[in-house]
C-alpha positions in Angstrom: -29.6 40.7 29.7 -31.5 39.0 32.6 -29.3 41.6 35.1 -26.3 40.0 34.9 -24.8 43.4 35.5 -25.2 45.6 38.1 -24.0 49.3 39.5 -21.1 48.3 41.5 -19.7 45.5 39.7 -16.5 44.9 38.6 -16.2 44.0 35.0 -13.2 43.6 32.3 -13.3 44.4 29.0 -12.9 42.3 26.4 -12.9 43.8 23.3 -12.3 47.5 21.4 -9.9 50.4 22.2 -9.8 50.0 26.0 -9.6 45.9 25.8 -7.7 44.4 28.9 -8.6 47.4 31.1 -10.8 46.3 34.5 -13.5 49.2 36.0 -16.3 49.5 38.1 -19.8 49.8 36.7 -21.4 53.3 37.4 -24.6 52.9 35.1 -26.8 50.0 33.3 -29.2 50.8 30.9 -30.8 47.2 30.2 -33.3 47.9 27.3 -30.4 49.3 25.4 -28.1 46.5 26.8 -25.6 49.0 27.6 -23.3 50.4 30.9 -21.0 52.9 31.6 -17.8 51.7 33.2 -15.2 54.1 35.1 -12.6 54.5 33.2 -13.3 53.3 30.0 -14.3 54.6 26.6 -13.6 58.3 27.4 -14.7 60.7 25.5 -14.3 64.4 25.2 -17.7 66.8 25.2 -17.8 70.3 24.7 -20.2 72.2 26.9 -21.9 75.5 27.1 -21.2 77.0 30.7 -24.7 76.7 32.4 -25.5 78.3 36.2 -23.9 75.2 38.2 -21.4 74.0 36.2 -18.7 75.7 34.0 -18.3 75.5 30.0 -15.5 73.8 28.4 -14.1 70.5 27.3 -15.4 67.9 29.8 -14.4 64.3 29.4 -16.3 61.3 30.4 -17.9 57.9 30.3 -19.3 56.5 27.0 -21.6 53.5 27.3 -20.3 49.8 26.2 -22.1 47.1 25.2 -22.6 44.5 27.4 -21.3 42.1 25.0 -17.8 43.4 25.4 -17.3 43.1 29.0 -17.4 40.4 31.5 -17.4 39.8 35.5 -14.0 39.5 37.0 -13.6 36.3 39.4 -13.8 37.8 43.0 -11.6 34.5 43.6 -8.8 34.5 40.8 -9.3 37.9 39.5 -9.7 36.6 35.6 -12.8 36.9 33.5 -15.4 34.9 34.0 -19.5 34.1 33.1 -22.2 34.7 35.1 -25.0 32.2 36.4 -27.7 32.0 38.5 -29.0 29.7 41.7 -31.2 29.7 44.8 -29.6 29.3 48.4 -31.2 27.3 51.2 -33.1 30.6 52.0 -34.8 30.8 48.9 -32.6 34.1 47.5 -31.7 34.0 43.9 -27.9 35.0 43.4 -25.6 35.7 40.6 -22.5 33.3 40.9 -19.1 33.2 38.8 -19.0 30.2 36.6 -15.0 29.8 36.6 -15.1 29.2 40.9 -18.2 29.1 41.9 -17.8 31.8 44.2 -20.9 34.1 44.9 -21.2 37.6 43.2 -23.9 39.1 44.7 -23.6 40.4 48.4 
C-alpha cells in the first residue's frame, strides 16, 4: 500500500453499495490493506450492555478495501491517484496526480 492512505484523508469511493459517496478516513490497517471511512459501509452490531457503555443495536464503520476508494483532488474536488516526490528540503510527500497539488500537510 506504500501509505498512500492516511487517518485524516479524504477519499471517495469508487465502487460497491456506498459508490459515489466522499468520507474522511478514521482507521488504516495496512497489512490487511484495509480503512474505515466515516460514513460508509454501515453496519448494524448487536451488543451486550457492558459497565461503560449500554447494550443494544449499535451501528458503525465496516472496513473497505483500499482498492475501492481513491484521494479526492484538494484542487478540483474529483478522484484522483496518488504519487510520491521530494521537495527542496529533502521531505517525501504524497501529491495528487490529476493537479499536482500537494496532499500531505
Amino acid at each position: 500500500m506504500a501509505a498512500k492512505f492516511k487517518k485524516g484523508d479524504t477519499v471517495t469511493v469508487l465502487a460497491g453499495r456506498d459508490k459515489g459517496k466522499k468520507g474522511e478516513i478514521l482507521r488504516v490497517l495496512p497489512v490487511e490493506s484495509r480503512l474505515f471511512v466515516q460514513g460508509v459501509n454501515m453496519v448494524k452490531r448487536h451488543t451486550r450492555p457492558s459497565q461503560t457503555a449500554a447494550g443494544g443495536i449499535i451501528e458503525k464503520e465496516a472496513s473497505i478495501h483500499v482498492s475501492n476508494v481513491a484521494h479526492i483532488d484538494p484542487e478540483s474536488g474529483q478522484a484522483t491517484r496518488v504519487g510520491f516526490k521530494f521537495m527542496e528540503d529533502g521531505r517525501k510527500v504524497r501529491f495528487a496526480k490529476r493537479s499536482g497539488e500537494v496532499i500531505d500537510r
